[in-house]
mmCIF file as gemmi writes it, N, C-alpha and C atoms, coordinates in Angstrom:
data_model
loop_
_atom_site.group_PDB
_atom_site.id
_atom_site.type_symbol
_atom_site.label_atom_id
_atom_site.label_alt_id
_atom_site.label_comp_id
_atom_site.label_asym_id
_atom_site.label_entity_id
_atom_site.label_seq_id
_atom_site.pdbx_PDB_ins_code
_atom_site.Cartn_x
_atom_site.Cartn_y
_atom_site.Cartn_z
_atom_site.occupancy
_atom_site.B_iso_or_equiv
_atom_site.pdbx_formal_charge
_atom_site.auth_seq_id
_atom_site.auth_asym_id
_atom_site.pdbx_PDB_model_num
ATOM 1 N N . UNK Axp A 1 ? -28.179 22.035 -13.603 1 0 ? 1 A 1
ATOM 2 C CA . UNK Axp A 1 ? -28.211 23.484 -13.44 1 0 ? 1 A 1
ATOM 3 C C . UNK Axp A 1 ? -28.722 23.821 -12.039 1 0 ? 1 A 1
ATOM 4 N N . UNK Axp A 2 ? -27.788 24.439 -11.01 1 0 ? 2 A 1
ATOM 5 C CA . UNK Axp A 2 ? -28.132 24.773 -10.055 1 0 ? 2 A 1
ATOM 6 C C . UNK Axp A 2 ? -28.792 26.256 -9.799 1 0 ? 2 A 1
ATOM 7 N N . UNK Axp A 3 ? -29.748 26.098 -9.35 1 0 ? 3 A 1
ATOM 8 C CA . UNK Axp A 3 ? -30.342 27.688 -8.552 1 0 ? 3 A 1
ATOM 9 C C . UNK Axp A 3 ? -29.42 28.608 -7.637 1 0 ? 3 A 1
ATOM 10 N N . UNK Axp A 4 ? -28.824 29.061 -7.641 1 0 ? 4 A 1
ATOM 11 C CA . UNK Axp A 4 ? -28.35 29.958 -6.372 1 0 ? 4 A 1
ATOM 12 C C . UNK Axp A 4 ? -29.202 30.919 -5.797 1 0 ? 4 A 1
ATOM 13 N N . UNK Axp A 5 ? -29.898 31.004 -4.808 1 0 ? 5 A 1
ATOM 14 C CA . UNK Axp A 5 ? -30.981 32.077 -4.141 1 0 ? 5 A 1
ATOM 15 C C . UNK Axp A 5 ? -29.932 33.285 -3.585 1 0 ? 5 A 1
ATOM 16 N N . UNK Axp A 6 ? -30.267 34.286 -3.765 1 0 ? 6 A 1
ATOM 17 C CA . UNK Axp A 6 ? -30.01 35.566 -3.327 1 0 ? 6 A 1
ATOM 18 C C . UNK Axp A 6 ? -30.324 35.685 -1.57 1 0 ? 6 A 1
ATOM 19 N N . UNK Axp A 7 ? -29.336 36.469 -0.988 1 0 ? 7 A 1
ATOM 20 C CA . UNK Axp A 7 ? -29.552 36.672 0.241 1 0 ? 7 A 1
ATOM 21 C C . UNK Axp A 7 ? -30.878 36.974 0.977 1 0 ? 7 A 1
ATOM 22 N N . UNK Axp A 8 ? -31.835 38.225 -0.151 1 0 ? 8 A 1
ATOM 23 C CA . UNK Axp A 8 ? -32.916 38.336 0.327 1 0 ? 8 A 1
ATOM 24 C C . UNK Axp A 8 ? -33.775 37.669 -0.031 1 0 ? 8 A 1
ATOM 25 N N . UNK Axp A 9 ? -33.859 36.526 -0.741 1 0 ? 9 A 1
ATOM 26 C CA . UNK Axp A 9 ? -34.695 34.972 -1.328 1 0 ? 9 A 1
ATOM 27 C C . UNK Axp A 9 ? -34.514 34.489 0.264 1 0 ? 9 A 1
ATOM 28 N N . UNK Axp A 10 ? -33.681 34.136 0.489 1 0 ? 10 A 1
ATOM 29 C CA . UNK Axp A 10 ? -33.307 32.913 2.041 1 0 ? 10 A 1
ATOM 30 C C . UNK Axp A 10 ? -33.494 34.006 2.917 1 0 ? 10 A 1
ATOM 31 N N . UNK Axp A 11 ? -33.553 35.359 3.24 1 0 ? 11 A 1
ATOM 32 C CA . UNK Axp A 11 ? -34.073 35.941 4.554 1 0 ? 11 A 1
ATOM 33 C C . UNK Axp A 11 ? -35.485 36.171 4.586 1 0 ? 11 A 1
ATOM 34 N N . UNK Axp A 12 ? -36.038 36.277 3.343 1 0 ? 12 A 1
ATOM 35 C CA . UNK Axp A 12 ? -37.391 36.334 3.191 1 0 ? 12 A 1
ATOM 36 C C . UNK Axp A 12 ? -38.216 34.677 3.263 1 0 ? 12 A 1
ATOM 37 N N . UNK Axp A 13 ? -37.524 34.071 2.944 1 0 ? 13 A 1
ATOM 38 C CA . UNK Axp A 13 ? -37.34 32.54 3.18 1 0 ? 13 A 1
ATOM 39 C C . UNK Axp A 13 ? -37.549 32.062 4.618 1 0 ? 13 A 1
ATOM 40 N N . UNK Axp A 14 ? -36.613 32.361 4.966 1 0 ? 14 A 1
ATOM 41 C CA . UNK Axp A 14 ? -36.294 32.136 6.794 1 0 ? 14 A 1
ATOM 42 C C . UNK Axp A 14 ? -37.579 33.033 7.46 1 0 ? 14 A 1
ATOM 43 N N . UNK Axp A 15 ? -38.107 34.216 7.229 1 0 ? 15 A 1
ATOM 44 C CA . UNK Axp A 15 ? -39.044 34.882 7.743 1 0 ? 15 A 1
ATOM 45 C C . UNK Axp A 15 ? -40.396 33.913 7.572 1 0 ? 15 A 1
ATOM 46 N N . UNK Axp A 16 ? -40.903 33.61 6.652 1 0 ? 16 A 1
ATOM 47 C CA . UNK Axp A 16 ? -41.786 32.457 6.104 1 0 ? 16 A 1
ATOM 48 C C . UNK Axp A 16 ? -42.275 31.677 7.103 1 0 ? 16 A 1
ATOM 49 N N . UNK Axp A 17 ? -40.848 30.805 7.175 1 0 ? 17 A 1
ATOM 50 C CA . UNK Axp A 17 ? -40.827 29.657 8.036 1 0 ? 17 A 1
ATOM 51 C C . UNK Axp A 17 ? -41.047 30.175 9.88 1 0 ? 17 A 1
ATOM 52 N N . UNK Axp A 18 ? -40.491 31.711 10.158 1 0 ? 18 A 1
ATOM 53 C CA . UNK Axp A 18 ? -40.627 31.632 11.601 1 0 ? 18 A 1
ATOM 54 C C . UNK Axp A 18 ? -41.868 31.788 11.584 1 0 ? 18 A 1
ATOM 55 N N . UNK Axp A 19 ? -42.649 32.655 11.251 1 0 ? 19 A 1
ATOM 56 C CA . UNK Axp A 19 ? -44.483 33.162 11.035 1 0 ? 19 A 1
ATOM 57 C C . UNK Axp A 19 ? -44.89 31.808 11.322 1 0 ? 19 A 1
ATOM 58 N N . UNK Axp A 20 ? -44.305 30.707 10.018 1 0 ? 20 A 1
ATOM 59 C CA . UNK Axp A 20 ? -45.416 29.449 10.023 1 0 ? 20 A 1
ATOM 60 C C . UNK Axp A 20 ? -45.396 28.988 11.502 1 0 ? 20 A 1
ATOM 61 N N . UNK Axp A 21 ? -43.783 28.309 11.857 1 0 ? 21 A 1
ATOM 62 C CA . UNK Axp A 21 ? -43.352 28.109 13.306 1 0 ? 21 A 1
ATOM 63 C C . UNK Axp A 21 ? -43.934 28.572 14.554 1 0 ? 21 A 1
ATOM 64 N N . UNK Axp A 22 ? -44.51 29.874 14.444 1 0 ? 22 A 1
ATOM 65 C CA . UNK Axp A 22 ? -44.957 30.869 15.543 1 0 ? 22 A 1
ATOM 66 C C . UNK Axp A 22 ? -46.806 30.456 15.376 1 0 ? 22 A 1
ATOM 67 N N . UNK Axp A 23 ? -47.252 30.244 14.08 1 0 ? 23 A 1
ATOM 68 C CA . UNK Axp A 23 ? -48.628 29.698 13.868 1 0 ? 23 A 1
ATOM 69 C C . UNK Axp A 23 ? -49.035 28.738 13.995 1 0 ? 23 A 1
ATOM 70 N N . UNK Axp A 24 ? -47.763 27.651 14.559 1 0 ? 24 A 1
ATOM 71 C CA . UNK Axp A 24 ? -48.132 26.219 14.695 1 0 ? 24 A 1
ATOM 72 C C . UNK Axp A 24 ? -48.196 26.326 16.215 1 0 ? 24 A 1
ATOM 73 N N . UNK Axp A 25 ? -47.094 26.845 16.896 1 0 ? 25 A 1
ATOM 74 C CA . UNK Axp A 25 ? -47.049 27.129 18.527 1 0 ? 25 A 1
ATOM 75 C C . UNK Axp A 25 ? -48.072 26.891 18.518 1 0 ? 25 A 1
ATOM 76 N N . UNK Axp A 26 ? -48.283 28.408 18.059 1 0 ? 26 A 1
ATOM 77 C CA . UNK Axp A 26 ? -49.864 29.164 18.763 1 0 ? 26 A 1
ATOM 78 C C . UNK Axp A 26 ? -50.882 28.199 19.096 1 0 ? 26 A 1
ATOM 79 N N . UNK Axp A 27 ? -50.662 27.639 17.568 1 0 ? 27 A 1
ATOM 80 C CA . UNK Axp A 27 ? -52.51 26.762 17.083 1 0 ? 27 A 1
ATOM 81 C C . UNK Axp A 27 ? -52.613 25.619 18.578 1 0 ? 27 A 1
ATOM 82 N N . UNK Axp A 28 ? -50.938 24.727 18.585 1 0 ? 28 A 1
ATOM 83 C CA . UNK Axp A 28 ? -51.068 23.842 19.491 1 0 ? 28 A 1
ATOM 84 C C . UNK Axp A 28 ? -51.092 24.068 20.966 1 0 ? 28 A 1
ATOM 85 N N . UNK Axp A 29 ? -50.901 25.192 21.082 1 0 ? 29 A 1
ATOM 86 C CA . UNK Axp A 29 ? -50.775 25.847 22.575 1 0 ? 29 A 1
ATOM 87 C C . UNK Axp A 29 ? -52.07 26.262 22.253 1 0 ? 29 A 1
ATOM 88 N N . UNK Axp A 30 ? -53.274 26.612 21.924 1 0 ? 30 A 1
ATOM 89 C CA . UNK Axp A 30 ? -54.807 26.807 21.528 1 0 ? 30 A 1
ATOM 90 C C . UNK Axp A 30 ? -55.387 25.808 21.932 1 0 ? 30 A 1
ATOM 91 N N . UNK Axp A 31 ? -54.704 24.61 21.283 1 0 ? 31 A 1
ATOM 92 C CA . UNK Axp A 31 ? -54.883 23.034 21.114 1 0 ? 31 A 1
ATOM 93 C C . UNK Axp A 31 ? -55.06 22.689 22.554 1 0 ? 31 A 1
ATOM 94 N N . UNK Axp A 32 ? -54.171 22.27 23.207 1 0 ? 32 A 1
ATOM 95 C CA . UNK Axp A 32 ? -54.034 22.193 24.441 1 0 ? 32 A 1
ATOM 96 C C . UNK Axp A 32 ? -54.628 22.692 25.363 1 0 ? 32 A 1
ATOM 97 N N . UNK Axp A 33 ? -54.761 24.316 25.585 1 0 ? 33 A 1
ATOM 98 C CA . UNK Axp A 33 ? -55.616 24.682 26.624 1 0 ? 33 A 1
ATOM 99 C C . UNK Axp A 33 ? -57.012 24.127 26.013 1 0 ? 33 A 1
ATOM 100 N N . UNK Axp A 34 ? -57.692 23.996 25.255 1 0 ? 34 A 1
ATOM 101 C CA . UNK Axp A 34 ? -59.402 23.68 24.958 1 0 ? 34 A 1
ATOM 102 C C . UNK Axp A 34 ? -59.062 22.035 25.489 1 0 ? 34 A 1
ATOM 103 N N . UNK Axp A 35 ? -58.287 21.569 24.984 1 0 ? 35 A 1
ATOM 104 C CA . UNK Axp A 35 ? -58.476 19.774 26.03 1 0 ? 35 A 1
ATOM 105 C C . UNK Axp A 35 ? -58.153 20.179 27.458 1 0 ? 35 A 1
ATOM 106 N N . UNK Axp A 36 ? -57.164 20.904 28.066 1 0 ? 36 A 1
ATOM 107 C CA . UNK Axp A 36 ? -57.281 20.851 29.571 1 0 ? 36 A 1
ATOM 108 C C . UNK Axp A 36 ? -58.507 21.555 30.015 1 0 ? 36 A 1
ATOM 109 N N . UNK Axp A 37 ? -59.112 22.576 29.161 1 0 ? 37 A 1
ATOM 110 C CA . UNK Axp A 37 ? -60.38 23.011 29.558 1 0 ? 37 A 1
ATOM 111 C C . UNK Axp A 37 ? -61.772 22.108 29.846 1 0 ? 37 A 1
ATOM 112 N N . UNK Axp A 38 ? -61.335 20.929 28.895 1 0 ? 38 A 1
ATOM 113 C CA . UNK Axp A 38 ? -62.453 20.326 28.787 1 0 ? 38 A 1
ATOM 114 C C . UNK Axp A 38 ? -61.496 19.087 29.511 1 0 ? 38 A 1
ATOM 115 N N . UNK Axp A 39 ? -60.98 18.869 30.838 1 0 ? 39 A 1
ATOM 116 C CA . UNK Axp A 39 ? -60.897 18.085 31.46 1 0 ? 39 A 1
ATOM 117 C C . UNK Axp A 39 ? -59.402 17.103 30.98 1 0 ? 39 A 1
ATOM 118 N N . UNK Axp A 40 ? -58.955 17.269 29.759 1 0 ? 40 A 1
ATOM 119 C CA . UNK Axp A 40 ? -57.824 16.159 29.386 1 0 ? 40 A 1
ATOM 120 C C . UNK Axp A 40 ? -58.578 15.359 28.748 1 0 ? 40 A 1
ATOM 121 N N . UNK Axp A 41 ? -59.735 15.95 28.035 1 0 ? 41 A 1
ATOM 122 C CA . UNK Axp A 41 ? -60.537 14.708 27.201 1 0 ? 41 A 1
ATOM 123 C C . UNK Axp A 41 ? -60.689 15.185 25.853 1 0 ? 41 A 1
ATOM 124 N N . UNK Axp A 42 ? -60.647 14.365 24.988 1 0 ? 42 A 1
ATOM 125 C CA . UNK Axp A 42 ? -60.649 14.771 23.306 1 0 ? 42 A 1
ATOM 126 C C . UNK Axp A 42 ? -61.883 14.098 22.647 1 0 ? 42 A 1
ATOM 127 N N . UNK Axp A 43 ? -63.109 14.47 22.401 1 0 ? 43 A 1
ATOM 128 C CA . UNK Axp A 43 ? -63.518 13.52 22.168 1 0 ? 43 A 1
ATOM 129 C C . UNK Axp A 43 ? -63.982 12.337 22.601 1 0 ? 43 A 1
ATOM 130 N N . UNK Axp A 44 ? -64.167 12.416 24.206 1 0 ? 44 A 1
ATOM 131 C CA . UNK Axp A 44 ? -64.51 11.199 25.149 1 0 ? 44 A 1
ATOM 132 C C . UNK Axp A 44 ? -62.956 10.382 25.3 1 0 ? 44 A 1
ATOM 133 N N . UNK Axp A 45 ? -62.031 10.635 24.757 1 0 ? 45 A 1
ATOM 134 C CA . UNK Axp A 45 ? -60.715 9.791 24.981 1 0 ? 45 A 1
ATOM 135 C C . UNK Axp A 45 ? -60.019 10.837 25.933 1 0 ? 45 A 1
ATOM 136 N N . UNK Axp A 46 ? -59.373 10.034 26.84 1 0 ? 46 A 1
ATOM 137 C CA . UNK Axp A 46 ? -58.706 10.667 27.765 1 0 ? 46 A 1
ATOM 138 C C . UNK Axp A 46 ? -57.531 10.649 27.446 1 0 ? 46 A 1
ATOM 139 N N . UNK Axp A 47 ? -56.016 11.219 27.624 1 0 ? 47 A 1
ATOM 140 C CA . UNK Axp A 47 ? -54.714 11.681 26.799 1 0 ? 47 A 1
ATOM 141 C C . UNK Axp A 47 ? -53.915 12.232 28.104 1 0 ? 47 A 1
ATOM 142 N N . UNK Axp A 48 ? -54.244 12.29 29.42 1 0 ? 48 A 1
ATOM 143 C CA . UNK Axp A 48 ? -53.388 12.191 30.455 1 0 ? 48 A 1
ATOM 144 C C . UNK Axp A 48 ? -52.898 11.372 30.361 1 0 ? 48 A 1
């Protein structure tokens, strides 16, 4: 028995996923500037 989702199931669907997409950017572009802030170091490990 297959599911068929409704148009506004998969656009509300697809909206979901860009938010998450746009919250991961963010987080890792967050990510990134605090290690170049702190030199390219994580933790005493360097990642240049």
């Amino acid at each position: 028995m297959s599911e068929e989702k409704t148009r506004a199931e998969l656009h509300h669907e697809a909206e979901q996923l860009e938010r998450h997409k746009a919250g991961l950017e963010l987080g890792l572009a967050n990510a990134w500037e605090t290690i170049s802030l702190n030199g390219g170091k994580l933790k005493g490990i360097n990642i240049r």
